[in-house]
Structure formats: C-alpha cells, structure tokens
C-alpha positions as CSV (number, residue, x, y, z in Angstrom):
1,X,179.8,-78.0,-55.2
2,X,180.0,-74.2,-53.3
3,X,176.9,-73.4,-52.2
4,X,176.8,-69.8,-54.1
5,X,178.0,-71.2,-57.2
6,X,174.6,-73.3,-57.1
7,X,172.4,-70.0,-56.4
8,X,174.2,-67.8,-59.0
9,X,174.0,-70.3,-61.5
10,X,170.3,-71.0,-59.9
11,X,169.3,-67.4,-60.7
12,X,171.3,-67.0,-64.1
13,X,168.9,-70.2,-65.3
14,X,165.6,-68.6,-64.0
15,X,166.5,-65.6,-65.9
16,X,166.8,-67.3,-68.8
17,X,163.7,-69.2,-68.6
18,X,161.7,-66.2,-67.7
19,X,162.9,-64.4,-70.7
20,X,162.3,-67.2,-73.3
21,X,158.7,-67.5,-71.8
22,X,158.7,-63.6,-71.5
23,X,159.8,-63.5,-75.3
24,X,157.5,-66.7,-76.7
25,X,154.1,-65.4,-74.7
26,X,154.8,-62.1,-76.0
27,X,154.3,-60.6,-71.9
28,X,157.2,-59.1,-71.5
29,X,156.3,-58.5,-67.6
30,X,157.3,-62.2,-67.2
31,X,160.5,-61.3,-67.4
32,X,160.3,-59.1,-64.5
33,X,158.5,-61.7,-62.5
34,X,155.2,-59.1,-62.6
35,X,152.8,-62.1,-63.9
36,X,152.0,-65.4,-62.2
37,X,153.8,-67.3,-64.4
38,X,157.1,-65.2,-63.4
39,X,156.6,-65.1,-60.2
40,X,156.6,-69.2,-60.6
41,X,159.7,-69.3,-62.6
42,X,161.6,-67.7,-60.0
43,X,160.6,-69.1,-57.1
44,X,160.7,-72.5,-58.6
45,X,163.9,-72.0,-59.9
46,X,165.2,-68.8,-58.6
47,X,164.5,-70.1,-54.8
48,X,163.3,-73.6,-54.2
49,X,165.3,-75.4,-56.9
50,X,169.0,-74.4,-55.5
51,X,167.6,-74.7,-52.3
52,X,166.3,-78.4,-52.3
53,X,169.7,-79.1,-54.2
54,X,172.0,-77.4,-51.5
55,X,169.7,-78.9,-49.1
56,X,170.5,-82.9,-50.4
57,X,174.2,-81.9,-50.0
58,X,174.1,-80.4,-46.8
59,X,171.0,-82.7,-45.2
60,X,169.7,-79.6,-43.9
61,X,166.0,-79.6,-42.9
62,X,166.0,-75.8,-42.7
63,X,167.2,-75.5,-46.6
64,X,164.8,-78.4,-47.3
65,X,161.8,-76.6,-45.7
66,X,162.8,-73.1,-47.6
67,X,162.6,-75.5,-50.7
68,X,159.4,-76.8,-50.1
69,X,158.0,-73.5,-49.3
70,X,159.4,-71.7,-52.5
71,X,158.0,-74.3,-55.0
72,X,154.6,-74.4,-53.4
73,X,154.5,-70.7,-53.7
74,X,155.2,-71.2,-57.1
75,X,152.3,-73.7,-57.4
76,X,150.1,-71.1,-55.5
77,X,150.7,-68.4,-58.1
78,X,150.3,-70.4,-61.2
79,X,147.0,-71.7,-59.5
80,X,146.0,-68.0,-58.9
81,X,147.1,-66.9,-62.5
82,X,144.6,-69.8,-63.8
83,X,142.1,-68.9,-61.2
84,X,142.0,-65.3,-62.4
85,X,143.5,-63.2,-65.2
86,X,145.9,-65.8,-67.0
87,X,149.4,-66.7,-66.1
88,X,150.1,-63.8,-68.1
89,X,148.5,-61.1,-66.6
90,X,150.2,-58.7,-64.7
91,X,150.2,-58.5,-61.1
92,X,152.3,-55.3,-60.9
93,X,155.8,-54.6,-60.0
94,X,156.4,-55.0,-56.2
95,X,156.6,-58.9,-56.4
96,X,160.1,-58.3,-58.2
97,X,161.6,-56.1,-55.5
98,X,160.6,-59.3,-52.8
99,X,161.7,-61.6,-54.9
100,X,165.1,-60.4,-56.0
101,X,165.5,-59.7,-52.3
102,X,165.3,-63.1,-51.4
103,X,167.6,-64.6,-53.9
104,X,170.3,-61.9,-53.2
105,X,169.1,-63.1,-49.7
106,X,170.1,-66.4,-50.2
107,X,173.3,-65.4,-52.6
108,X,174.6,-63.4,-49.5
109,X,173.9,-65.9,-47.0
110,X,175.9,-68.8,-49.4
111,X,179.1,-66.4,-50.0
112,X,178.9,-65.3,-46.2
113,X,179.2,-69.1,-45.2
114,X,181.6,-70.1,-47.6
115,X,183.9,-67.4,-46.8
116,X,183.6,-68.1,-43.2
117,X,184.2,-72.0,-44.2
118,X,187.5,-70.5,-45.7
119,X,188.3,-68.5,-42.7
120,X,188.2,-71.5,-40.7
121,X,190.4,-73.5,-42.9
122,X,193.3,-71.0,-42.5
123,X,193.5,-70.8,-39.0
C-alpha cells in the first residue's frame, strides 16, 4: 500500500476519533489536540500508528523508532493528564500547531518519496 495513502487515511481516522471523544466528553479542546487525551489520539494514531505500519512494510528501523517514540508520547501525556488536571483539561493551543506539523511532516515526506519512486520508474 502507498505510503501517503496510509498517513492520510492515518490522520483522517485520528480526526475522527478525537472528535467522537471531543463530542462524548463534552471538551471540545480534544478535538484540537489542546487536552492530554488529544494530544494522545494523535500521536497514537495521527503519528505512531501509520508509522509502525509503514515501518512492518518497509523493515525500516528509523520508521519503527519514530513509532515507538510517538506512542510513548502518547502514553506520557495520558499519564500527565491523570497525574494532573484530567485527560480533559486543557493544556492550551500550541501542542496543535507541533502536532499538525509533524503529520504534514510525515504526509510530505511519504508523497515526496513516492513521487520520486515514480520518477525512477519512468526513466
């Protein structure tokens, strides 16, 4: 499967699960990944899950590292969220802008390699 198909689809599903939880706690910040339990959501799924997939198809260590490192960061904030406030109190806006960087990080990187893949096949 293309590699930026898996992170679009990656960050479409942690979009949807952030809203639902957004919508059923009633902390609409979760959405917008400005609560620990957002912040979880997409790194879990947003980052580490497409990451740990492309990773199994590719046998890259780097990918598989990244993976690693995303979902414990998501287990580090839902540990802090317990530890403090609640996994629905907010943490304030600026973990959205690094967050969304990353996955357009990763996006960019996946449709940059597969259009260089497709490059190479037409020479």
């Amino acid at each position: 499967m293309n590699e930026s198909v898996v992170v679009g689809w990656a960050l479409v599903l942690a979009i949807l699960t952030a809203g639902t939880v957004a919508v059923v706690t009633g902390s609409y910040a979760t959405a917008l990944g400005a609560t620990p339990i957002g912040v979880a959501i997409y790194l879990a799924i947003g980052v580490g899950a497409p990451q740990l997939f492309v990773a199994s198809a590719h046998e890259s260590s780097l990918r598989l590292g990244l993976g690693v490192l995303a979902i414990v960061g998501a287990v580090a904030s839902l540990l802090a969220g317990v530890a403090t406030n609640g996994l629905t109190a907010e943490w304030g806006i600026g973990v959205v802008t690094i967050l969304l960087i990353v996955v357009a990080g990763v996006l960019l990187a996946a449709v940059t390699r597969a259009f260089r893949a497709g490059i190479r096949e037409t020479r």
